[in-house]
mmCIF file of the N, C-alpha and C atoms, coordinates in Angstrom:
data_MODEL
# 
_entry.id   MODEL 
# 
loop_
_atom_site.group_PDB 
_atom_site.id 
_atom_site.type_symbol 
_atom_site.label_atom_id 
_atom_site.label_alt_id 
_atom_site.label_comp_id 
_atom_site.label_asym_id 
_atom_site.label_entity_id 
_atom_site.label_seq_id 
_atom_site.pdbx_PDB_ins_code 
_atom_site.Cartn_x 
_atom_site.Cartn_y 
_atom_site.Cartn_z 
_atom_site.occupancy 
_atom_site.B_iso_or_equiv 
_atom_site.pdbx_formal_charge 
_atom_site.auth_seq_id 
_atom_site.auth_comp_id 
_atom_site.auth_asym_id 
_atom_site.auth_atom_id 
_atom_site.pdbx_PDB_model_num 
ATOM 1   N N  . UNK A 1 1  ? -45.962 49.866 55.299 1.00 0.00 ? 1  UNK A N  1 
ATOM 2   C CA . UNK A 1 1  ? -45.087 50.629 56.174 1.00 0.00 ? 1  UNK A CA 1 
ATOM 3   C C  . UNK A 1 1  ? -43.725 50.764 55.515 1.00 0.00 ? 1  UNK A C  1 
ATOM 4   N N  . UNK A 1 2  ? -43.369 51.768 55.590 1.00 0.00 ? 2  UNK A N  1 
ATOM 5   C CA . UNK A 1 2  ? -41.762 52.455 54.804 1.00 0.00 ? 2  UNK A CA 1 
ATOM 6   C C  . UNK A 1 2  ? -40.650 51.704 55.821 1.00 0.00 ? 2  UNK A C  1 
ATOM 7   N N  . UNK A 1 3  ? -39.880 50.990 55.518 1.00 0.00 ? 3  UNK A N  1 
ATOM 8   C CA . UNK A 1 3  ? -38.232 50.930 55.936 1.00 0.00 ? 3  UNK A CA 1 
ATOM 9   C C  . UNK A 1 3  ? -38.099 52.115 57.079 1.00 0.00 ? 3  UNK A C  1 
ATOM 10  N N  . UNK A 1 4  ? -37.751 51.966 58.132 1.00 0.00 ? 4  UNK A N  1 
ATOM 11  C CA . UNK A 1 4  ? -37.358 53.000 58.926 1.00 0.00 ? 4  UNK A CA 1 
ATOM 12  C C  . UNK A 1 4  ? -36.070 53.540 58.996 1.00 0.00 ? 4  UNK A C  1 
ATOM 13  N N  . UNK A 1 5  ? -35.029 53.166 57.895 1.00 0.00 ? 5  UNK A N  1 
ATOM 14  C CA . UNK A 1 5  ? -33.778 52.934 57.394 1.00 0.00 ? 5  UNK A CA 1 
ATOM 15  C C  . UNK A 1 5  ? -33.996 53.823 56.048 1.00 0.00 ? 5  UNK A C  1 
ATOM 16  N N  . UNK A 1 6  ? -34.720 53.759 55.351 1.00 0.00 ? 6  UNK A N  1 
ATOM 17  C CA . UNK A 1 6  ? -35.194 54.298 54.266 1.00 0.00 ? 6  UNK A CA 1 
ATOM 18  C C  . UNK A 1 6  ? -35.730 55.822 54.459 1.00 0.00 ? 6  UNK A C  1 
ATOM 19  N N  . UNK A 1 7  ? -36.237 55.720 55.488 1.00 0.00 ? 7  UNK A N  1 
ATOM 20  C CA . UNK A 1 7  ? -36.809 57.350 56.461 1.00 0.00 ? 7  UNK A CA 1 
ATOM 21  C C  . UNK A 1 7  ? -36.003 58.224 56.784 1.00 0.00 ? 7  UNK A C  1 
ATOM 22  N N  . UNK A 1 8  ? -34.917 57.464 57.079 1.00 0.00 ? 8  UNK A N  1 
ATOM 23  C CA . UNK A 1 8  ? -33.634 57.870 57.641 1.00 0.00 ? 8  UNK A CA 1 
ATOM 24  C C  . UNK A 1 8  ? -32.838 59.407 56.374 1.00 0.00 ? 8  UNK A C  1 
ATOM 25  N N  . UNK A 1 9  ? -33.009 58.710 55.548 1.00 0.00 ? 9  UNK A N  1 
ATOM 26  C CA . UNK A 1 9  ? -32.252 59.063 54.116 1.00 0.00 ? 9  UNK A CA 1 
ATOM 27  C C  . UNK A 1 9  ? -32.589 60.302 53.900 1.00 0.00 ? 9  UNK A C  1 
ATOM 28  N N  . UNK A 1 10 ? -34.284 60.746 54.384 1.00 0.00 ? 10 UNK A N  1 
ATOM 29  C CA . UNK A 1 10 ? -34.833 61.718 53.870 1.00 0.00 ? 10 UNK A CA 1 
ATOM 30  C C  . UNK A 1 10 ? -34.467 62.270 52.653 1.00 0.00 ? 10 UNK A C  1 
ATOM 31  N N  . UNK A 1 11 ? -35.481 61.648 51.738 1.00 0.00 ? 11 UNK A N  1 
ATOM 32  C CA . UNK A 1 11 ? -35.156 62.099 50.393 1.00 0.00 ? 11 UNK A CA 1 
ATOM 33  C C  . UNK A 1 11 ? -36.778 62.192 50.032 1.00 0.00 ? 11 UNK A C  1 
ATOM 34  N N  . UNK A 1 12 ? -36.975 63.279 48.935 1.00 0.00 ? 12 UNK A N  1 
ATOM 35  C CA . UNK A 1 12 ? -38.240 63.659 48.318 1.00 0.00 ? 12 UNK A CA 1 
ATOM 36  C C  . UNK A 1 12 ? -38.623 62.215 47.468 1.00 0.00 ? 12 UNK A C  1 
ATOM 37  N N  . UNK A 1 13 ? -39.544 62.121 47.253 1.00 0.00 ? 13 UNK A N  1 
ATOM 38  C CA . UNK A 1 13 ? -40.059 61.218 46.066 1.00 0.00 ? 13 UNK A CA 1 
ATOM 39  C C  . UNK A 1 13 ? -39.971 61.281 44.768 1.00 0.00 ? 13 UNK A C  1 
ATOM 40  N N  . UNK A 1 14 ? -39.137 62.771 44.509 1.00 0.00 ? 14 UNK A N  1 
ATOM 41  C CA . UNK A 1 14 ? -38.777 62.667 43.503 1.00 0.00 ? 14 UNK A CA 1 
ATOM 42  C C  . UNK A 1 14 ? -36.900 62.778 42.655 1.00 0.00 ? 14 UNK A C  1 
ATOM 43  N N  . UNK A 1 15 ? -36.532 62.050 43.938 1.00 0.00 ? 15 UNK A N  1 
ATOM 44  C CA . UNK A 1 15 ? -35.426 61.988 43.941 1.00 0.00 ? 15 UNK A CA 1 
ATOM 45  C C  . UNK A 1 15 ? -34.904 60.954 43.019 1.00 0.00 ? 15 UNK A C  1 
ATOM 46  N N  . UNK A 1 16 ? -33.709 60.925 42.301 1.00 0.00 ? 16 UNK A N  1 
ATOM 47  C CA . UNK A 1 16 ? -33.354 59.744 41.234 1.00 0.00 ? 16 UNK A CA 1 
ATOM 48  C C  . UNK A 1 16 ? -33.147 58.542 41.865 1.00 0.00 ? 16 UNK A C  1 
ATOM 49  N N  . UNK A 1 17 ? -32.963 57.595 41.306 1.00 0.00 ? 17 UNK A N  1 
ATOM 50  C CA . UNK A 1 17 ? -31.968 56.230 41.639 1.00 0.00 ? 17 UNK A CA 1 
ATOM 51  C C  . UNK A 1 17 ? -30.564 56.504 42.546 1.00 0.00 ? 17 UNK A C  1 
ATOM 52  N N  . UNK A 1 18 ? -30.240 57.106 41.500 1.00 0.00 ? 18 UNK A N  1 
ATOM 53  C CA . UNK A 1 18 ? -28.379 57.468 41.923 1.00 0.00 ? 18 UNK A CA 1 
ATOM 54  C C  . UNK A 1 18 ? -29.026 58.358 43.137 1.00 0.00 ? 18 UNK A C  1 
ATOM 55  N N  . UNK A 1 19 ? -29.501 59.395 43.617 1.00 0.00 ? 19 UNK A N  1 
ATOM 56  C CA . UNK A 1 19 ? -29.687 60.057 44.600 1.00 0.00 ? 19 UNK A CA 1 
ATOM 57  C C  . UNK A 1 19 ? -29.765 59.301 45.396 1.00 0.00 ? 19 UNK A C  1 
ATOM 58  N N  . UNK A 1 20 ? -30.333 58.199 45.641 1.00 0.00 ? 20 UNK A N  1 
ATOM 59  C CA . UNK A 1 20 ? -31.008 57.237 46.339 1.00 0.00 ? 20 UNK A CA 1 
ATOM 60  C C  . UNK A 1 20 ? -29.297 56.505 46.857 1.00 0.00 ? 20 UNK A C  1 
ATOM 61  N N  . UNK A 1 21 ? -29.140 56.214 45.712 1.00 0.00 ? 21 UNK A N  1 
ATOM 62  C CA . UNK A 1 21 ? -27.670 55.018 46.156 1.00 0.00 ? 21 UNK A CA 1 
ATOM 63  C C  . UNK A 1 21 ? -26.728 56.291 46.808 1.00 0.00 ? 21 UNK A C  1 
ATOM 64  N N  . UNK A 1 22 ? -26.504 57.205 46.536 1.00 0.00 ? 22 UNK A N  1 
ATOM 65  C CA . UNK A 1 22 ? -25.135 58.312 47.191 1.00 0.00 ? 22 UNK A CA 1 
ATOM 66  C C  . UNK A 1 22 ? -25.775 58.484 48.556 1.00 0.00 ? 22 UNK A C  1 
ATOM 67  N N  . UNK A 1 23 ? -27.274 58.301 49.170 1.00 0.00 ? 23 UNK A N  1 
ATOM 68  C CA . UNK A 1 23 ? -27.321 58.712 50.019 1.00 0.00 ? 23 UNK A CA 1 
ATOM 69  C C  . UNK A 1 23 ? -27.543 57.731 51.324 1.00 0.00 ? 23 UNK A C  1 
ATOM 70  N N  . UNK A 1 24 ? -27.627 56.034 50.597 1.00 0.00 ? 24 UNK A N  1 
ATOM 71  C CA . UNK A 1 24 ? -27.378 55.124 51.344 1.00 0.00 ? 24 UNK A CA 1 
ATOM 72  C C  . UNK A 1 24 ? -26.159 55.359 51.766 1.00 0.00 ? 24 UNK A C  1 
ATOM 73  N N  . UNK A 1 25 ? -25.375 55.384 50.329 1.00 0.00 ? 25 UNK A N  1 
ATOM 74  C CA . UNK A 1 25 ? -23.874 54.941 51.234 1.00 0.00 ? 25 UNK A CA 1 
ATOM 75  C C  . UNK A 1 25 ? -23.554 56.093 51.781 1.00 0.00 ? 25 UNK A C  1 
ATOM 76  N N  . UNK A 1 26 ? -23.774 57.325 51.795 1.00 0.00 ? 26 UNK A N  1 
ATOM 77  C CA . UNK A 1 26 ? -23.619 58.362 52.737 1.00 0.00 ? 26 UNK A CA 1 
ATOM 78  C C  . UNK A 1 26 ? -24.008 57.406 54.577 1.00 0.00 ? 26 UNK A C  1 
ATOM 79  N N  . UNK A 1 27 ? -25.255 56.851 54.161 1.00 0.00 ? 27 UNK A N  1 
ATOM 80  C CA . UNK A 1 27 ? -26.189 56.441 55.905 1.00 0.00 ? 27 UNK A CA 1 
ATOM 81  C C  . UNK A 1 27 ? -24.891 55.566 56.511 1.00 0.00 ? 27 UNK A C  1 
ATOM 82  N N  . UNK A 1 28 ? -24.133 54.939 55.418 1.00 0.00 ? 28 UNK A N  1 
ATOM 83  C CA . UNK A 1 28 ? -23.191 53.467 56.265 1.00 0.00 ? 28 UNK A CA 1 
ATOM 84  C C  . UNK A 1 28 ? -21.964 54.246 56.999 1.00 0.00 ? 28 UNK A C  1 
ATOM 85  N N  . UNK A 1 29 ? -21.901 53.636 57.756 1.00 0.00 ? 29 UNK A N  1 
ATOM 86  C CA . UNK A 1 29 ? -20.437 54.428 58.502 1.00 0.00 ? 29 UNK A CA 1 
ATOM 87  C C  . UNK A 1 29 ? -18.970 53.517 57.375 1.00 0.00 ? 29 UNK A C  1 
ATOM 88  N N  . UNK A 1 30 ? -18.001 55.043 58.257 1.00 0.00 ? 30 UNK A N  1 
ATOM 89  C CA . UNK A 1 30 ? -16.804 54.664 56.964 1.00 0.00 ? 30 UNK A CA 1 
ATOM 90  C C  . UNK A 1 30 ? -16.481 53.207 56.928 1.00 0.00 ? 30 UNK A C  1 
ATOM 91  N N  . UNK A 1 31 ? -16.296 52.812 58.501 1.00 0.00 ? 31 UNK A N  1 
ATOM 92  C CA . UNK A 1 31 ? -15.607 51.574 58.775 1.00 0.00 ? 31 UNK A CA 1 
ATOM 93  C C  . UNK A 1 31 ? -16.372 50.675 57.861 1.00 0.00 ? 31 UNK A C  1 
ATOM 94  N N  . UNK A 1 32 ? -17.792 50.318 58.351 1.00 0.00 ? 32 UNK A N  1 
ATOM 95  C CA . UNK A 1 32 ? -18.443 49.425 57.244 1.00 0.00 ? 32 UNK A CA 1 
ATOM 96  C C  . UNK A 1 32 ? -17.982 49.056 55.702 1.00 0.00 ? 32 UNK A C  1 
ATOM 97  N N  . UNK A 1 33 ? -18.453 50.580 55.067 1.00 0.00 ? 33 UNK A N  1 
ATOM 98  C CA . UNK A 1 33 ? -18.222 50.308 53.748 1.00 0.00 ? 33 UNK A CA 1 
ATOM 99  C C  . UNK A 1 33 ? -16.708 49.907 53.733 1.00 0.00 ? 33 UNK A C  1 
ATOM 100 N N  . UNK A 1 34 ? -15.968 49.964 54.390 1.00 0.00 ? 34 UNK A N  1 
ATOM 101 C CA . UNK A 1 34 ? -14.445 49.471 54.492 1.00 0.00 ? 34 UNK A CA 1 
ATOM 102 C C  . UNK A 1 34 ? -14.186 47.909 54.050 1.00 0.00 ? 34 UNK A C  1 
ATOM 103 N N  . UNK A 1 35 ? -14.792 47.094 54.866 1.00 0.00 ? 35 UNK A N  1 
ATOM 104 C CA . UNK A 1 35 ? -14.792 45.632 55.381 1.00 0.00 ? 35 UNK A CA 1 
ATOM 105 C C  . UNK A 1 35 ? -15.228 45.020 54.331 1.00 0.00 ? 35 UNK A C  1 
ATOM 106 N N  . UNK A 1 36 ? -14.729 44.661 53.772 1.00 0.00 ? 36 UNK A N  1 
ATOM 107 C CA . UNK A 1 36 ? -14.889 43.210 52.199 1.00 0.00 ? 36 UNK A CA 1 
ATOM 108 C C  . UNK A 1 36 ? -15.698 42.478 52.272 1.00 0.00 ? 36 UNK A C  1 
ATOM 109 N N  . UNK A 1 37 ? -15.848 41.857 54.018 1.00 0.00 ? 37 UNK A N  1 
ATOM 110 C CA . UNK A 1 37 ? -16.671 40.718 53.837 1.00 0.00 ? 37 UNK A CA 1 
ATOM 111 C C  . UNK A 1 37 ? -18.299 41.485 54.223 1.00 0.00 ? 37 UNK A C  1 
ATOM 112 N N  . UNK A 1 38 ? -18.568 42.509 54.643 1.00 0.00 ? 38 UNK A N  1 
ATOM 113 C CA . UNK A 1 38 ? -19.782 43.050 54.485 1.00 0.00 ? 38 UNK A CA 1 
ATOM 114 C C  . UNK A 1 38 ? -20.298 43.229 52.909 1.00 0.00 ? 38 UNK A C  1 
ATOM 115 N N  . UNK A 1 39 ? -19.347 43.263 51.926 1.00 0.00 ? 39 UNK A N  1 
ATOM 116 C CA . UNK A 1 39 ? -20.417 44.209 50.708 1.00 0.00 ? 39 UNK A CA 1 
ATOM 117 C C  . UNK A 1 39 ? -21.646 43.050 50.428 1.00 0.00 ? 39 UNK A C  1 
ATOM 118 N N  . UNK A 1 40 ? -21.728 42.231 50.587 1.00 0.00 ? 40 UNK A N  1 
ATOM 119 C CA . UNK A 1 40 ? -23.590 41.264 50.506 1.00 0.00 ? 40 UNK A CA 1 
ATOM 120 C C  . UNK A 1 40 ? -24.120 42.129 51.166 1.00 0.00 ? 40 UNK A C  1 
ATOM 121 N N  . UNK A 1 41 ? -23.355 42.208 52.031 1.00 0.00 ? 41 UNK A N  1 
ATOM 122 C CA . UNK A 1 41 ? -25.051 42.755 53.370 1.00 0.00 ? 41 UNK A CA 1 
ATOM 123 C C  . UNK A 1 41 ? -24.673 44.710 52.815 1.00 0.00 ? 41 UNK A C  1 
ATOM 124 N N  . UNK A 1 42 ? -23.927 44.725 51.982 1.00 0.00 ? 42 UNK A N  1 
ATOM 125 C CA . UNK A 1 42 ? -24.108 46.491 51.719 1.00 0.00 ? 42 UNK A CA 1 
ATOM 126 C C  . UNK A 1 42 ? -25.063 46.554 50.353 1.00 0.00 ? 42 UNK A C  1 
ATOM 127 N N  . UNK A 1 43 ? -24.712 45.349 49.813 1.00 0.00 ? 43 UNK A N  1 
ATOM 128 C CA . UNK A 1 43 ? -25.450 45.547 48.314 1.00 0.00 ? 43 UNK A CA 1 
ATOM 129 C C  . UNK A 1 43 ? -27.315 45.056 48.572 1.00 0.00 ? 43 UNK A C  1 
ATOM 130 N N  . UNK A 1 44 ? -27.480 44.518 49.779 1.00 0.00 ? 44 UNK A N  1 
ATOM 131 C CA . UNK A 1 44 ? -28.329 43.928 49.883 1.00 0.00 ? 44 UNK A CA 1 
ATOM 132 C C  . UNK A 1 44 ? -29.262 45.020 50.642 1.00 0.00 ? 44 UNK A C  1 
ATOM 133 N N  . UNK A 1 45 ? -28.449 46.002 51.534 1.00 0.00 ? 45 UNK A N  1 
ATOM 134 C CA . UNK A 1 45 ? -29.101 47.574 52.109 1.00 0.00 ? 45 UNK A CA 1 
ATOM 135 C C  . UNK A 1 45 ? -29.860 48.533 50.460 1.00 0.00 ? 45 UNK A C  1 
ATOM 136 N N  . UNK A 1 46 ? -28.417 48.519 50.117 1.00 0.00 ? 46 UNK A N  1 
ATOM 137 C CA . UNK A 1 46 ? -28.867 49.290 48.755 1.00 0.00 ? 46 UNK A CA 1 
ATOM 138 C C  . UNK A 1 46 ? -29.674 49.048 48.042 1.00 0.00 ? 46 UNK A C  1 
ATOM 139 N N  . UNK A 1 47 ? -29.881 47.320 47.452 1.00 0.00 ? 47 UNK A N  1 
ATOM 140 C CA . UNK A 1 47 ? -31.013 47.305 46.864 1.00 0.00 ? 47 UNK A CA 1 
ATOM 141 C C  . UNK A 1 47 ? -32.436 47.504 47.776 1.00 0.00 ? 47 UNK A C  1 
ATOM 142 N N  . UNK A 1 48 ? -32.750 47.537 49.228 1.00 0.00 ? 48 UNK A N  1 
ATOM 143 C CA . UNK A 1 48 ? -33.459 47.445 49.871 1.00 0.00 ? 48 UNK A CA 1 
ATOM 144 C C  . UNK A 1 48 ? -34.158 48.980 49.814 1.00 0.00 ? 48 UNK A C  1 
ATOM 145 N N  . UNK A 1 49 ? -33.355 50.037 50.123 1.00 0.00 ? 49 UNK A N  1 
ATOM 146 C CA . UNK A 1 49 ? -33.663 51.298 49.716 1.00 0.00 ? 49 UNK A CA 1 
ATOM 147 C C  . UNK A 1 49 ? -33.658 51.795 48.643 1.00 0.00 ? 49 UNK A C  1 
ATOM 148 N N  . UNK A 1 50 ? -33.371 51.213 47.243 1.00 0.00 ? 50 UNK A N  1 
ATOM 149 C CA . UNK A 1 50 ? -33.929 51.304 46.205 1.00 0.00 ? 50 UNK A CA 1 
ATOM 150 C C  . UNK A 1 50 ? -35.297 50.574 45.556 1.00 0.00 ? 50 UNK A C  1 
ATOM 151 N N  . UNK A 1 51 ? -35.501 49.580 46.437 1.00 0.00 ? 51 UNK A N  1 
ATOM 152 C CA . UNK A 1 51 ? -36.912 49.320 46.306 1.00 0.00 ? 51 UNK A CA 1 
ATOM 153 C C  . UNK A 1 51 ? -37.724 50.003 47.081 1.00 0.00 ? 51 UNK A C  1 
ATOM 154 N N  . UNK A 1 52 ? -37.220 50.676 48.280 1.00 0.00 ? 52 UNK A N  1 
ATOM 155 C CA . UNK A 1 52 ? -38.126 51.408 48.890 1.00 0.00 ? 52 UNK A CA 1 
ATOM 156 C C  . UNK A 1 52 ? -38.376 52.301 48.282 1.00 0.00 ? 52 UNK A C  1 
ATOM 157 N N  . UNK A 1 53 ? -37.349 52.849 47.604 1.00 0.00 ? 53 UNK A N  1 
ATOM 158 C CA . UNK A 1 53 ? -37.980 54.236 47.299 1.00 0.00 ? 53 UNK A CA 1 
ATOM 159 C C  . UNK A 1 53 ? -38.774 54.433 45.643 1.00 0.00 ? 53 UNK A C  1 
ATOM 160 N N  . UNK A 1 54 ? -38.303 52.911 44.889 1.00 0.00 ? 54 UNK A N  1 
ATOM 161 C CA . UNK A 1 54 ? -39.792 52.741 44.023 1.00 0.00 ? 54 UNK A CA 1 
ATOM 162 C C  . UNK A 1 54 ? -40.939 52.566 44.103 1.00 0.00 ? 54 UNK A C  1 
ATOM 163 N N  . UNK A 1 55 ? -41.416 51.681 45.648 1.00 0.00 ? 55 UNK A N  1 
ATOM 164 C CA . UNK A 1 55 ? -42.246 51.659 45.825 1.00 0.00 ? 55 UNK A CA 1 
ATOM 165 C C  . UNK A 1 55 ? -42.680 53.142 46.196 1.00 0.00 ? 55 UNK A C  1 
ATOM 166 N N  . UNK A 1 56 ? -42.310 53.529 46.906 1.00 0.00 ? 56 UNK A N  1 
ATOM 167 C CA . UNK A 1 56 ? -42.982 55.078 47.533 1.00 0.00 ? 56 UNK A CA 1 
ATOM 168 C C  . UNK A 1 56 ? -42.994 56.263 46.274 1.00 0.00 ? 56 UNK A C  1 
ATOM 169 N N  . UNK A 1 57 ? -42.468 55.903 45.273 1.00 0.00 ? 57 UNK A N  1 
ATOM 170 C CA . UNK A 1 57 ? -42.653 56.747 44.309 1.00 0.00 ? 57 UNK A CA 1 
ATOM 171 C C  . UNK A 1 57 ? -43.991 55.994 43.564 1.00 0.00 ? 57 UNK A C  1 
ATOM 172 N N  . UNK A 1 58 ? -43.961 54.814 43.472 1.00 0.00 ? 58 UNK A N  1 
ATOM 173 C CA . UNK A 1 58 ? -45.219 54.132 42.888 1.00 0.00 ? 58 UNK A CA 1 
ATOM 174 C C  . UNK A 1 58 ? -46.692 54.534 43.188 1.00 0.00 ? 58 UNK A C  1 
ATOM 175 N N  . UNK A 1 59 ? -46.427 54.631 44.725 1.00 0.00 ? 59 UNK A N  1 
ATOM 176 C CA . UNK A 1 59 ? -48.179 55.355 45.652 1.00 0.00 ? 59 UNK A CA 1 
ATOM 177 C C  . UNK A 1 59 ? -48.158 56.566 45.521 1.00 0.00 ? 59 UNK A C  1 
ATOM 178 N N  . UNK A 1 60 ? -47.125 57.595 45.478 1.00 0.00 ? 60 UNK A N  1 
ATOM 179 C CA . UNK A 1 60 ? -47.236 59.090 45.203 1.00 0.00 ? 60 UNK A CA 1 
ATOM 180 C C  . UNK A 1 60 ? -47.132 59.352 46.770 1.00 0.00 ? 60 UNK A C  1 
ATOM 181 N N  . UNK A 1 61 ? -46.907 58.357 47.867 1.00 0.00 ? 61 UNK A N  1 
ATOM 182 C CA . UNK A 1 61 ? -46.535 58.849 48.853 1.00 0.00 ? 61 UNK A CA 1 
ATOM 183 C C  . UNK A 1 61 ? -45.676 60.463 48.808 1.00 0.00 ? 61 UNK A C  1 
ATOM 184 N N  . UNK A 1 62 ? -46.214 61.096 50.178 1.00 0.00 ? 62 UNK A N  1 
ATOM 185 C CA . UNK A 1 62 ? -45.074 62.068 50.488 1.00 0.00 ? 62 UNK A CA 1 
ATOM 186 C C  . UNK A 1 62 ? -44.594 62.084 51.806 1.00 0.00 ? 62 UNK A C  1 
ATOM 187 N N  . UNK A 1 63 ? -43.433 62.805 51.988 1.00 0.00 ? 63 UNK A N  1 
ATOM 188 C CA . UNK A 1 63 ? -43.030 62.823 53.043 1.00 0.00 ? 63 UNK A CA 1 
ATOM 189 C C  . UNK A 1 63 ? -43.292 62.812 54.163 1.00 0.00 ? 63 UNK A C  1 
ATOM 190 N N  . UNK A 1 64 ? -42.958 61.949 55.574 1.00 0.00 ? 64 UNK A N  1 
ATOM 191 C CA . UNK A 1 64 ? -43.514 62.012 56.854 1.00 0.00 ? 64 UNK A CA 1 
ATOM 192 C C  . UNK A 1 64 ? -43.361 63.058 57.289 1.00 0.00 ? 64 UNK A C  1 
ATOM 193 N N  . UNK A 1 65 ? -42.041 63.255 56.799 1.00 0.00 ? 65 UNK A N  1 
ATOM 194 C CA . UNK A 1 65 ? -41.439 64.189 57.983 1.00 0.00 ? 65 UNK A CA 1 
ATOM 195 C C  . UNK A 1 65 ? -40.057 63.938 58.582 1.00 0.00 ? 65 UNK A C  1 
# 
């Protein structure tokens, strides 16, 4: 099952890395990425949807929708 956070992003499967990271931090609100003591839990989103979206490039998954 895909991240429902990762769904969110709607991005093709053949979207890059960097596509991937501009469009997390696009998902975070401003305030968040603001706050110092969040970046663990921001770097820890990012890598989360960058593994998602290797894995889903790995199966050849496509889009839900």
């Amino acid at each position: 099952m895909t991240d429902p956070a990762y769904q969110r992003l709607g991005l093709p499967v053949t979207a890059s890395p960097y596509a991937v990271l501009r469009a997390a931090v696009r998902a975070l609100h401003p305030d968040t990425r603001a706050v110092r003591g969040f970046r663990p839990a921001r770097k820890r989103f990012y890598r989360q949807m960058l593994c998602a979206h290797s894995m889903r490039q790995a199966v050849g998954d496509r889009p839900t929708g």
